[in-house]
C-alpha positions, 0 to 999 in steps of 0.5 A: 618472844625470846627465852633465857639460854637453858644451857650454860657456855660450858656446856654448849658444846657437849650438846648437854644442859645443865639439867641433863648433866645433873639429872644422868648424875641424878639417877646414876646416884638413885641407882647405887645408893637408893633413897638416901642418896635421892633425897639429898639430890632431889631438892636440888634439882628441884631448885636448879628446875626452878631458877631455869623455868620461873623466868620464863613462866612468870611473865605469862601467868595471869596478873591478877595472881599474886601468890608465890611471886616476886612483887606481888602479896596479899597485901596488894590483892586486899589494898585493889579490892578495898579500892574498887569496893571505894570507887564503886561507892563513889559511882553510887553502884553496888559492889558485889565481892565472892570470896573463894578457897580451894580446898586440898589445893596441892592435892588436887592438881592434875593433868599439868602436861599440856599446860606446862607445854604451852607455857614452858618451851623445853620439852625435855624439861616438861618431861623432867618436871612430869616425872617428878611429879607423876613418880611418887607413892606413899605409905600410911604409918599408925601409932602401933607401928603398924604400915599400909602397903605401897599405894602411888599417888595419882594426883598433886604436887610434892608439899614442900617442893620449892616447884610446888606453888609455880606448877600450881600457879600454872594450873590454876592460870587459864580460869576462864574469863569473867565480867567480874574483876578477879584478885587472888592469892595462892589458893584465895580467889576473889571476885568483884562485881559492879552494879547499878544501884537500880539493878535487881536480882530476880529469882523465882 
């Protein structure tokens, strides 16, 4: 399998990609003008880390999910999963759809390392995409003004990350395999079963 050039022709000869050079600017800004400064320069990072890893993850995540990616919607998820409940119908067998939603799906993503490593052949650039994520704390502001102290975040990924919906994609991609037919969309996992009309469930 080949994978994209992570550096441009201007930069090869430095020995320095694109990532890198922004992300020393990155920090050199973090350090001289604080927050402010950090939060304009963060989204595009965010963006720049994107363009360069979705090309190679993408054609690796599973084909039944659909959410958050070029040519696939809602849409086709719903039109496949009517289509198989037709086909069984026709096969005079019954069809048995489970319909899932994770809840806090965001907030709930963890250990990513191993799974973008496998996924993403640049270390430097897993390393980057940890921090990002690993790197953030929050405070809670009530209506008298009143602000909780600094806690960290240990778990989930940044809402509103253009990042965001890839790296869970990433962790939700090695589902264990089922007999089932499985169709999903973002946070949204159907399954569908084909049985024998004969068949019964026996339970005590």
């Amino acid at each position: 399998m080949t994978y994209p050039m992570l550096s441009t022709s201007s930069t090869r000869s430095s020995g320095c990609s694109e990532v890198d050079r922004f992300s020393k600017h990155f920090e050199k800004c973090c350090n001289r003008e604080g927050h402010v400064k950090a939060s304009v320069l963060l989204p595009i990072l965010d963006r720049l880390i994107y363009a360069r890893a979705e090309p190679i993850i993408d054609p690796l995540l599973p084909q039944q999910q659909a959410g958050f990616r070029h040519g696939r919607s809602a849409i086709d998820q719903v039109t496949l999963l009517t289509q198989e409940i037709e086909d069984s119908f026709s096969a005079k067998k019954k069809a048995g759809p489970v319909f899932v939603d994770l809840t806090a799906s965001y907030d709930t993503v963890w250990h990513l390392t191993c799974k973008l490593l496998r996924l993403l052949p640049d270390r430097h650039m897993v390393h980057m995409i940890m921090e990002m994520v690993s790197n953030r704390s929050f405070t809670l502001t009530t209506g008298n003004a009143q602000r909780s102290r600094l806690r960290r975040l240990k778990n989930g990924v940044p809402h509103g990350s253009v990042l965001a919906p890839l790296l869970f994609n990433i962790y939700i991609s090695d589902l264990p395999a089922t007999i089932s037919r499985k169709y999903a969309y973002a946070d949204d996992q159907q399954s569908c079963m084909l049985m024998d009309i004969g068949w019964q469930w026996k339970g005590r």
